[in-house]
C-alpha positions in Angstrom: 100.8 181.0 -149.0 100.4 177.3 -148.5 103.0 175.4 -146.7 105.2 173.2 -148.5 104.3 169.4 -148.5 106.0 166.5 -147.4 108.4 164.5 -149.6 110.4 161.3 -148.8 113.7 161.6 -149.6 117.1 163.5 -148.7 117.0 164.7 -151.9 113.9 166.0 -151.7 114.7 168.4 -148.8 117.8 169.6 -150.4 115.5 170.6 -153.7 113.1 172.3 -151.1 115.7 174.4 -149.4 118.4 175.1 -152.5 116.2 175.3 -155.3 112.6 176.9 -153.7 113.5 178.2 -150.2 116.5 180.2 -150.5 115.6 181.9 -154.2 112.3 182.9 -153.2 113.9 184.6 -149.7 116.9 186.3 -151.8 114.3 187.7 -154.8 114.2 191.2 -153.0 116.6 193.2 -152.2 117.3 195.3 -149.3 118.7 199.1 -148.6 122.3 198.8 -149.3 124.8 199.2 -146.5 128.6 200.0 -146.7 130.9 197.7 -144.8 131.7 200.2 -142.3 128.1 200.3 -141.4 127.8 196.1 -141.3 130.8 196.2 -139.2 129.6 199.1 -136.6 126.2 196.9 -136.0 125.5 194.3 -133.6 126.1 190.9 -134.4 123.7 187.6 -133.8 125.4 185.4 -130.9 125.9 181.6 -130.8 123.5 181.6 -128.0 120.9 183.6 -130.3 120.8 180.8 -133.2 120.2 178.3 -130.3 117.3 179.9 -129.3 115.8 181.0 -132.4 115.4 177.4 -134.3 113.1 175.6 -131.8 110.9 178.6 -132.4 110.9 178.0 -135.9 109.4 174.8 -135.0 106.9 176.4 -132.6 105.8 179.9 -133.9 103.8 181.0 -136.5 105.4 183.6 -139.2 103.7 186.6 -137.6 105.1 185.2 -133.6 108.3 185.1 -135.8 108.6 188.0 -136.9 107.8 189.2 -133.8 110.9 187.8 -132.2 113.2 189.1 -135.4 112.2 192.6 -134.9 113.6 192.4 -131.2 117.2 191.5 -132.7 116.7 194.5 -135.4 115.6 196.7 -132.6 118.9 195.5 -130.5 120.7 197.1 -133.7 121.8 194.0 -135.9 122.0 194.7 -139.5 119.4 193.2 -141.6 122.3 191.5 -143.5 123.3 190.0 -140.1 120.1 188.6 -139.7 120.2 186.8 -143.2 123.6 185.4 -142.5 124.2 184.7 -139.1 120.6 184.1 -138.0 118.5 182.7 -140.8 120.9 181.0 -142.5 121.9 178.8 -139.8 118.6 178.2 -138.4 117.7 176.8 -142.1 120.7 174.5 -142.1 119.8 172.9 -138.6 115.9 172.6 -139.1 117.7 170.1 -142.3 119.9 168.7 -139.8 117.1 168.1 -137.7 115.3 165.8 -140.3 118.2 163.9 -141.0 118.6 163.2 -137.8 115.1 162.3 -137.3 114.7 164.7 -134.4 111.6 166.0 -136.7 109.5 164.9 -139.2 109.6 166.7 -142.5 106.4 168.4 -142.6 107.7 169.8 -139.2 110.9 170.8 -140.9 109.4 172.2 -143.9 107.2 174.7 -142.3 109.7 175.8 -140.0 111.7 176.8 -143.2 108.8 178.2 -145.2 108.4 180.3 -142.0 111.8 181.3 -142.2 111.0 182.2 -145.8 108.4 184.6 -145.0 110.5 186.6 -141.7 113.1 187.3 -144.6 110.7 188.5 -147.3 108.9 190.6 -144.7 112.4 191.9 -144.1 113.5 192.4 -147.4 110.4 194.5 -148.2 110.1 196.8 -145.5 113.7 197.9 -147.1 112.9 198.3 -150.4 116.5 198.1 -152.9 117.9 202.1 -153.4 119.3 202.5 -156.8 122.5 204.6 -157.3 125.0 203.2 -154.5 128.5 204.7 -154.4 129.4 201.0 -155.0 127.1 200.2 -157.9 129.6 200.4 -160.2 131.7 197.0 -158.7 130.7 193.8 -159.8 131.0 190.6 -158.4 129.5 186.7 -159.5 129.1 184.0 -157.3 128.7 180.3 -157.5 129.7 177.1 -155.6 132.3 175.7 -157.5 131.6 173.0 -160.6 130.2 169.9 -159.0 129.4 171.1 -155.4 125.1 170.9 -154.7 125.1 173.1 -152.2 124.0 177.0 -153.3 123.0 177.9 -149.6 126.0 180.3 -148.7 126.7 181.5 -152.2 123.3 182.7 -152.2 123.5 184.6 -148.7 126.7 186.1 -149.7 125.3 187.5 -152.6 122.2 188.8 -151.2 125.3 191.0 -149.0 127.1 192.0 -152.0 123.8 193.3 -153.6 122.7 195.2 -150.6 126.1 196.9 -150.2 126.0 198.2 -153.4 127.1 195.9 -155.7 126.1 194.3 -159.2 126.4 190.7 -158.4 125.3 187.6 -160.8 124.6 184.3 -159.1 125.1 180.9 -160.6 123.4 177.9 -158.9 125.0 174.1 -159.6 126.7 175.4 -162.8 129.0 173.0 -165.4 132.3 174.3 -165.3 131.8 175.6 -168.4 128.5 177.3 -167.2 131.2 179.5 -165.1 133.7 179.8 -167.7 131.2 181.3 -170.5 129.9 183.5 -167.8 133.1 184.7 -166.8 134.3 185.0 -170.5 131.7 187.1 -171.5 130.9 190.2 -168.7 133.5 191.9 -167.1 133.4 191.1 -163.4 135.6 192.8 -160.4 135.2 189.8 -158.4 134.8 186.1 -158.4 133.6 184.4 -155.4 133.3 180.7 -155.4 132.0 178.6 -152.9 133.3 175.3 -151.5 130.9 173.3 -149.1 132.3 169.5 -150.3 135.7 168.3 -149.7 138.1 169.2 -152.2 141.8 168.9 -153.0 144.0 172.3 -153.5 144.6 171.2 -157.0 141.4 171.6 -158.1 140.7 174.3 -156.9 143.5 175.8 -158.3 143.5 174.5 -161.4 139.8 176.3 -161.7 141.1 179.6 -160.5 143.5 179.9 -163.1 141.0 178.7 -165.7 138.8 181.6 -164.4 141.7 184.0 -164.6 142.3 182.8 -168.1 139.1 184.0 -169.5 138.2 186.9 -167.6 138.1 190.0 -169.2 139.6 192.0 -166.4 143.4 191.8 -166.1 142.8 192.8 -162.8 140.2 190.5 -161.6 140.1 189.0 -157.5 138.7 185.9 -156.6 137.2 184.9 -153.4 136.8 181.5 -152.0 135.0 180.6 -148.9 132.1 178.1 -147.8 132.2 175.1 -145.6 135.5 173.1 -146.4 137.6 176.7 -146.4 136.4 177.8 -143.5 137.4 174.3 -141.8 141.1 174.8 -143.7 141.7 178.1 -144.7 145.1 177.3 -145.9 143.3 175.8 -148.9 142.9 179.4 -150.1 146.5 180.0 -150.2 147.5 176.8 -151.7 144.9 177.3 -154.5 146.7 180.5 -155.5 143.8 182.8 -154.4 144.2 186.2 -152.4 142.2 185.7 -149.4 139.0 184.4 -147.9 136.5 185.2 -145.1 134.5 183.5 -142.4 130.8 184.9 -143.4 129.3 187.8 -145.7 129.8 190.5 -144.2 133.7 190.0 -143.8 133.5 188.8 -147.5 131.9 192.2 -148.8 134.6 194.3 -146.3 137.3 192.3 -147.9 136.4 192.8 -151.3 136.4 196.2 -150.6 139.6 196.8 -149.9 140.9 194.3 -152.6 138.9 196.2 -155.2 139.9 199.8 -154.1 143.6 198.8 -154.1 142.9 197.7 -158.0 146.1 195.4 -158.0 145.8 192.2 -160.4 145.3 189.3 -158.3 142.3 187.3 -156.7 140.3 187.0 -153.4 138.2 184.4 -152.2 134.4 184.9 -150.7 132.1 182.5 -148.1 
């Protein structure tokens, strides 16, 4: 594969990672896992991000890969990895060029790198068809107006590896999400929140989802960037919870949709 080439705007980046990047490392799918399992595994530290993005920077794919198999081999979840590991590293390589710390033909091989570690991942784990959980279902999108599809992408690459039948909608209109919503049933709603944005609408578009839905008994999850900074925004939005990252997200949602009870969680 080539590597990408350089552009000369913020904008351009944000295209790179949101609308190329991402996509192409979410198109396969990986063994499923039940939230028991994600929770028994190891988890990526602080001090593991730190050390991993410079290498990005440095390494070739292969030299990479190398390094990723060491963290599998320690007994973190493949889901972890995407998350906690990947998804960070992509984020700071972005900061990074903003920041002029690196140019952006640095940047952008470090994430098409990035790219190929989790495709190389994704396909040594090939998707198993018939998951105890395959009959939930779950959509995810950043809420109406909000650019950023990073996380809503990395949770639903969770949710379809536990089991799940998860749509994803990237930068939708809010009546993208409404006609979606309308027209399938869905267990689950997450939406994701990375801009700043007041309680009220949020919670006005939480009750416009519940008004369409075709579940009676539908839970939607927030999360993202500006929950995770104020978590109270869940509650006074009206939803039924929210989680720091994926893998909490997909335990959550678990529990919620066992239980069966008519109300609404929130997902990163």
């Amino acid at each position: 594969m080539d590597a990408p080439i350089e552009a000369n705007s913020h904008a351009a980046l944000s295209t790179l990672i949101e609308g190329e990047i991402i996509p192409q490392l979410l198109a396969a799918h990986g063994v499923p896992r039940s939230p028991a399992d994600i929770a028994r595994s190891a988890r990526i530290s602080a001090e593991d991000v730190r050390r991993f993005v410079p290498l990005a920077l440095v390494l070739e794919a292969d030299e990479l890969l190398e390094h990723v198999e060491g963290l599998l081999a320690r007994g973190i979840a493949a889901e972890s990895i995407f998350v906690d590991l990947l998804a960070p590293a992509a984020r700071k390589l972005g900061e990074f060029w903003e920041s002029d710390t690196c140019d952006f033909v640095d940047v952008t091989i470090g994430l098409w790198r990035l790219q190929e570690v989790m495709r190389e991942i994704a396909w040594r784990t090939p998707a198993i068809s018939g998951s105890l959980f395959s009959a939930r279902t779950a959509l995810f999108s950043p809420i109406p107006g909000d650019q950023h599809s990073f996380g809503t992408l990395m949770v639903e690459e969770i949710f379809s590896r536990g089991g799940w039948q998860s749509e994803l909608l990237i930068e939708p209109q809010r009546r993208d999400l409404l006609t979606m919503v309308g027209g399938r049933h869905f267990d689950l709603i997450g939406l994701t929140v990375s801009r700043d944005c007041h309680s009220g609408e949020l919670s006005d578009l939480i009750t416009a989802v519940r008004s369409v839905s075709l579940n009676p008994k539908l839970y939607v999850m927030l999360g993202g960037r500006a929950i995770n900074d104020d978590p109270g925004l869940a509650d006074l939005a009206g939803a039924d919870g929210t989680a720091p990252d994926g893998p909490t997200a997909l335990a959550l949602a678990e529990r919620l949709v066992v239980k069966a009870e008519p109300r609404t969680a929130l997902a990163c």
